[in-house]
C-alpha positions as CSV (number, residue, x, y, z in Angstrom):
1,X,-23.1,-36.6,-7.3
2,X,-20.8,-33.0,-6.6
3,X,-22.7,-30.1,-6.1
4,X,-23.8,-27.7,-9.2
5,X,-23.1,-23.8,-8.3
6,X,-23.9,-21.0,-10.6
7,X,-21.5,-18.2,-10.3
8,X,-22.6,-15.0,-11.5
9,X,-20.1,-12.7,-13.3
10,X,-17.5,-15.3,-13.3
11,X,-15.7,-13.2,-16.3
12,X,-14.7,-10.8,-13.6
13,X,-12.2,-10.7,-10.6
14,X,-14.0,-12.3,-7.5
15,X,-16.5,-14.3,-9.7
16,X,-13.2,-16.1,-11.3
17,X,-11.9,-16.8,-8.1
18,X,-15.0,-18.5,-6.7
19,X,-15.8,-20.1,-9.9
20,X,-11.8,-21.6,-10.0
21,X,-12.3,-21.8,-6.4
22,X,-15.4,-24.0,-6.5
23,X,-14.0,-26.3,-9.3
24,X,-10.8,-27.2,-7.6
25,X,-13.3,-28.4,-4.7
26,X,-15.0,-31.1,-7.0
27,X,-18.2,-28.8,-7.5
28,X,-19.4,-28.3,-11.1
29,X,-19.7,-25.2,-12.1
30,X,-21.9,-23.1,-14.3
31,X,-20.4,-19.7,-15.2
32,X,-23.5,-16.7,-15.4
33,X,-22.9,-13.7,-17.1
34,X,-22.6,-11.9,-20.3
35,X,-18.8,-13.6,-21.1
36,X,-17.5,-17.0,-20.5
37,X,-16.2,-17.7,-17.0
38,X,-12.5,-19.3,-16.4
39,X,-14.0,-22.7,-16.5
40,X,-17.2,-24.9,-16.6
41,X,-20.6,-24.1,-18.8
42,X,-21.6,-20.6,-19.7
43,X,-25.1,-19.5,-19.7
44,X,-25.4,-15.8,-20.9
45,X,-26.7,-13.2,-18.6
46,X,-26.9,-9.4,-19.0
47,X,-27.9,-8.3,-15.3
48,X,-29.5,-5.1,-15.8
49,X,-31.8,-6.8,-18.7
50,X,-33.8,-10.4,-18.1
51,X,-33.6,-13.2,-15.2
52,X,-30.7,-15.8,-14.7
53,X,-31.1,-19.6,-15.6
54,X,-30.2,-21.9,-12.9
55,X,-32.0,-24.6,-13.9
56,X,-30.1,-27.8,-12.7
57,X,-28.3,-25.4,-9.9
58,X,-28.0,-26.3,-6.1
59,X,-25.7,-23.0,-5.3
60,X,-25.7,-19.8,-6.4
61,X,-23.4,-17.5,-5.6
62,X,-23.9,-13.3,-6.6
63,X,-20.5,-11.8,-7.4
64,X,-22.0,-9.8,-10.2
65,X,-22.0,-5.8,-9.9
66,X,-21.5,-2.8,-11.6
67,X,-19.0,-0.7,-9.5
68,X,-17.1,2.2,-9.7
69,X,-17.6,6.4,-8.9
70,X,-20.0,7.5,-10.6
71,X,-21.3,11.1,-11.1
72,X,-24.5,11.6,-9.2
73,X,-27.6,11.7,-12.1
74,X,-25.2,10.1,-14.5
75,X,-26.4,7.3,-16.7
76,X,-23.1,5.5,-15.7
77,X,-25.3,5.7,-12.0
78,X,-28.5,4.6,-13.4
79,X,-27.3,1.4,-15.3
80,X,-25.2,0.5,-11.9
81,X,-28.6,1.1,-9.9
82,X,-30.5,-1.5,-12.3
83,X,-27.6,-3.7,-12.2
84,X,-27.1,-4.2,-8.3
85,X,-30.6,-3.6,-7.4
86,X,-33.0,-4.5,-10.1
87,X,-30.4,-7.6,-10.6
88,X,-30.7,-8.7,-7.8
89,X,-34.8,-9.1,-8.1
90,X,-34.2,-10.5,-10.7
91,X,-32.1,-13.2,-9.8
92,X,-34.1,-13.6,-6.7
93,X,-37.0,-14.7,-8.7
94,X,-34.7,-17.1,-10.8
95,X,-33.1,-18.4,-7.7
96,X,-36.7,-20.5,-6.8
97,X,-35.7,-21.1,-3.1
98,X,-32.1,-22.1,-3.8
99,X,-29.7,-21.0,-1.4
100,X,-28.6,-17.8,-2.1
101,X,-24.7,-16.7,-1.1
102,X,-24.9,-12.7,-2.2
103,X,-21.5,-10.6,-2.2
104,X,-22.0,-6.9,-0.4
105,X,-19.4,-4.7,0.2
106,X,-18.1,-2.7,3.4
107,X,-19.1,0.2,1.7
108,X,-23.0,-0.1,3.1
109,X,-21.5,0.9,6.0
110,X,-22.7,4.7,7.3
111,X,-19.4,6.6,7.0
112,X,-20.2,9.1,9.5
113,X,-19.8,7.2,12.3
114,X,-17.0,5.6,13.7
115,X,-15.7,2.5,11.8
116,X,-12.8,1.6,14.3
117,X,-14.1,-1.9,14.9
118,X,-17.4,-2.3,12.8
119,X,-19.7,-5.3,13.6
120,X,-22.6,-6.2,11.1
121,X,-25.1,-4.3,13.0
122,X,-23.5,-1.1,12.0
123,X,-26.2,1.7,10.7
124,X,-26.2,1.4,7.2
125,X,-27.6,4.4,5.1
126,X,-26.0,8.4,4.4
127,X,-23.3,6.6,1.3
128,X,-21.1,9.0,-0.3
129,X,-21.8,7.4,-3.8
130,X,-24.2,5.8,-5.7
131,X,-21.9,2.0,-5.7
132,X,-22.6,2.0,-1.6
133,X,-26.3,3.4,-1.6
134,X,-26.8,0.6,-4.6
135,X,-24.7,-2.2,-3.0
136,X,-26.7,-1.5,0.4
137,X,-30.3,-1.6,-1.3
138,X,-29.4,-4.8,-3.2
139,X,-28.5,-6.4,0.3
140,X,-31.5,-5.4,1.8
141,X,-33.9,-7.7,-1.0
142,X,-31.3,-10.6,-0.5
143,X,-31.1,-10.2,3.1
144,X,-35.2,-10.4,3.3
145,X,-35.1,-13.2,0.8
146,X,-33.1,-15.0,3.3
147,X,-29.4,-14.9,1.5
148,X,-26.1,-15.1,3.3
149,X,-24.5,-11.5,2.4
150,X,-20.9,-11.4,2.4
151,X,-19.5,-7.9,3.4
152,X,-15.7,-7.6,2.0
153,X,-14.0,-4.6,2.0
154,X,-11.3,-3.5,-0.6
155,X,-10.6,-6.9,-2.1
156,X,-6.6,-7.7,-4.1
157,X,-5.4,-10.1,-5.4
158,X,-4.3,-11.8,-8.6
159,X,-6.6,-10.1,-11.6
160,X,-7.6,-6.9,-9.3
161,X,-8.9,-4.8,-12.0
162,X,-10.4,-2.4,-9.5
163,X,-7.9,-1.5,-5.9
164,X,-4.4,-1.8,-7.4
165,X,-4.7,-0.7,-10.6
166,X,-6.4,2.9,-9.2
167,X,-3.6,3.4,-6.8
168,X,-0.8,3.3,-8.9
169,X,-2.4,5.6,-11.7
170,X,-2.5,8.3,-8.7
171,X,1.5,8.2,-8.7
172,X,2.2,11.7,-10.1
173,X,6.0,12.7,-10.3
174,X,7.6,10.1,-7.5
175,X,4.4,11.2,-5.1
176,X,1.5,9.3,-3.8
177,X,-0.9,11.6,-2.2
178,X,-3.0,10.1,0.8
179,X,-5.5,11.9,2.6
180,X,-5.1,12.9,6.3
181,X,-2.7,10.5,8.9
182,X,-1.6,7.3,8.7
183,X,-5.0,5.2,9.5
184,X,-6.0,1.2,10.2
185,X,-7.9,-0.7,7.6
186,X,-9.0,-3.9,6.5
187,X,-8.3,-5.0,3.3
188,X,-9.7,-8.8,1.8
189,X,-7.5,-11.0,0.0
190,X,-9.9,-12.2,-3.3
191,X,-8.7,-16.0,-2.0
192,X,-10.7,-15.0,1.7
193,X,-13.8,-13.8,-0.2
194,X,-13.8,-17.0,-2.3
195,X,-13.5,-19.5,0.7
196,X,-16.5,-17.5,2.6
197,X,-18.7,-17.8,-0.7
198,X,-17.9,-21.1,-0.7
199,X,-18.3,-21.8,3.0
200,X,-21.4,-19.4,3.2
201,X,-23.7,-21.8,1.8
202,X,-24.3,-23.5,5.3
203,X,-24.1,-20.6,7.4
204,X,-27.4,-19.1,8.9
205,X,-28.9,-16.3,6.4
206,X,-27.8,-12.6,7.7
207,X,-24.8,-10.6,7.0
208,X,-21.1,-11.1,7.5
209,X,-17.9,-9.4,7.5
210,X,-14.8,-10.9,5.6
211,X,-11.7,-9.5,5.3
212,X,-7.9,-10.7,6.1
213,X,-7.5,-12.0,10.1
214,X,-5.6,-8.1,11.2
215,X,-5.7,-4.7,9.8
216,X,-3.2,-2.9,7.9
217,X,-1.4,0.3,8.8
218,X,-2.1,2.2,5.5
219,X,0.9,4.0,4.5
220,X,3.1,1.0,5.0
221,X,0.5,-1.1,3.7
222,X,0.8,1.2,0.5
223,X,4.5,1.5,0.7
224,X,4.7,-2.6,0.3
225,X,2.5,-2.6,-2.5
226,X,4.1,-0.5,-4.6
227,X,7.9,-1.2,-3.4
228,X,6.4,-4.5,-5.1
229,X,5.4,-3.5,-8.3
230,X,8.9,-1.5,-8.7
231,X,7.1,1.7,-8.2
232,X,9.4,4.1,-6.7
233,X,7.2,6.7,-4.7
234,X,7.4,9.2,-1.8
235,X,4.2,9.2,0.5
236,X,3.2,12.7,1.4
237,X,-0.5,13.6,3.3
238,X,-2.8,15.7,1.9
239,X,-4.4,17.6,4.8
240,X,-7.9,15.9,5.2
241,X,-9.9,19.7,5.1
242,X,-7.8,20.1,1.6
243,X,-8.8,16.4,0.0
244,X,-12.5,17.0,0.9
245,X,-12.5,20.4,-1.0
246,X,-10.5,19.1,-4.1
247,X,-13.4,16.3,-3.9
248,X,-16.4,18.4,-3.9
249,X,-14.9,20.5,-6.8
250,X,-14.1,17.5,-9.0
251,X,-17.6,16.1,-8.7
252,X,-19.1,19.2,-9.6
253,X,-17.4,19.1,-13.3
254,X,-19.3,17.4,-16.1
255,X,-18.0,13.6,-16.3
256,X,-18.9,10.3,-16.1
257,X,-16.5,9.3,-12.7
258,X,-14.8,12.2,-10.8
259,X,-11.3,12.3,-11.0
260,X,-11.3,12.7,-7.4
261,X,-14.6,12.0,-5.1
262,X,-15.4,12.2,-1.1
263,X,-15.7,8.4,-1.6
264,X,-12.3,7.7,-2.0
265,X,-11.1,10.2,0.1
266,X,-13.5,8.4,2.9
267,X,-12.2,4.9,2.2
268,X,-8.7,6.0,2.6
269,X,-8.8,8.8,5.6
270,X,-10.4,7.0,8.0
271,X,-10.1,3.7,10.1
272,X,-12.4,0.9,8.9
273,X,-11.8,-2.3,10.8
274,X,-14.6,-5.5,10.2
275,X,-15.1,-7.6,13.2
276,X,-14.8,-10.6,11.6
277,X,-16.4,-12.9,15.0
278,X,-19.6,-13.8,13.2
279,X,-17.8,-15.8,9.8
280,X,-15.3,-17.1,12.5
281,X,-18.1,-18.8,14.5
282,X,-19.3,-20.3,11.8
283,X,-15.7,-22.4,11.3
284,X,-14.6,-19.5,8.7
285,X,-10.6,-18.3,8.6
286,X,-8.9,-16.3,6.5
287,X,-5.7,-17.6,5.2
288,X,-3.9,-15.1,3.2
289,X,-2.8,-12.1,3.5
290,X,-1.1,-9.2,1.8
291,X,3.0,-10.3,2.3
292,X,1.5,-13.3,0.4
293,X,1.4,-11.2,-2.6
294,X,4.6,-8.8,-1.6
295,X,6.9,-11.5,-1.2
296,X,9.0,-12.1,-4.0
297,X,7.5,-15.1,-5.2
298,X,3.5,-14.2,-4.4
299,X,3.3,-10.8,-6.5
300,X,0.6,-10.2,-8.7
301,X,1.5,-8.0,-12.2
């Protein structure tokens, strides 16, 4: 008999994946969310409203979240607060012991310290936004529930709604401005993040970094990318003083996600490299990478 896993928000990006992911493994798969998934049964769930059914379930594996920038004391914060924390009590309870695979984000990571090789014991607390202080609270229930937390950082990939799609809109007259120098990052390919769901099931509970197997150099990182997608575009760096100021000012105006916000600014100024020893002593490897998706036959559009 193949295994039964319930995917939660398998409409979106890295809930698709897994739930594809999953199927083309033999597993049956039951799709949880408020739309359809790519394949396999539905079973509606709104996760800022009433508990999950995973009845008949062996797996389930928590890829829905509300994400974003939102304006501190916004309702666009509140509703993301009851989705990635209240949700996930609620689909704690529903869960009834199952094993619990729960997908966390880089971003519970305190920025203010150094990030230049971060293992999963790194403080986590002092976010610069409501998705990191929500993402991190959410973790902490599935973390004492004994779940496996998955910590990606700036997943791409085929269906990115999110990474890609924010990074060309910022393209203003042939100019991309970054913040500050040239810095290291890690980036996750969505196909990574699906295999560690996947895999995750028989690690030990705790947390655990996934991302691609090296870092990027941002600006050519960025360069590729958009050299890809036929974007023609000079880099230029915003000195890092500058972008912090234009930050603070565009969160102080009335809207629901600055245009501009020290989040971003963070994610992109300053090295963030996951140690990635803990998934790869549990057999764990990532296999793809960006020039997967920059060569001419792997880009996504």
């Amino acid at each position: 008999m193949s295994i039964r896993i319930a995917v939660t928000g398998a409409s979106g990006f890295c809930g698709g994946h897994v739930a594809r992911a999953a199927a083309a493994r033999g597993a049956e798969v039951v799709c949880v969310g408020r739309r359809p998934g790519p394949l396999g049964e539905h079973r509606f769930w709104d996760a800022a409203l009433g508990e999950p059914d995973f009845s008949g379930t062996d797996l389930v594996v928590h890829c829905a979240a509300a994400v974003g920038d939102p304006a501190p004391g916004s309702a666009t914060e509140a509703l993301m607060h009851e989705v990635n924390v209240g949700g996930t009590e609620r689909l704690l309870r529903a869960a009834g012991g199952r094993p619990v695979v729960w997908v966390s984000s880089a971003s519970v990571y305190d920025p203010h310290l150094d990030r230049g090789l971060v293992r999963e014991d790194h403080p986590r607390g002092r976010h610069l936004n409501a998705y990191g202080r929500t993402k991190s609270a959410g973790e902490a229930l599935a973390l004492a529930a004994g779940a496996v937390v998955l910590r990606p950082r700036a997943v791409y990939g085929p269906g990115d709604t999110q990474l890609l799609p924010r990074l060309l809109s910022r393209v203003r007259a042939g100019t991309l401005l970054l913040p500050g120098p040239d810095v290291r990052l890690s980036l996750t390919a969505v196909e990574n993040l699906a295999d560690a769901c996947l895999a995750a099931a028989g690690w030990p509970p705790g947390a655990y970094n996934v991302a691609d197997a090296e870092p990027y150099a941002r600006d050519a990182a960025v360069r590729a990318v958009l050299h890809a997608h036929s974007v023609r575009a000079r880099i230029r760096h915003l000195p890092l003083a500058l972008a912090r100021t234009a930050a603070r000012l565009a969160e102080a105006l009335p809207t629901a996600e600055p245009a501009l916000s020290r989040y971003a600014v963070d994610q992109l100024a300053h090295p963030v490299v996951l140690d990635l020893t803990r998934a790869r002593s549990r057999g764990w490897t990532p296999r793809r990478s960006l020039a997967d998706y920059i060569s001419p036959m792997g880009v996504s559009r």
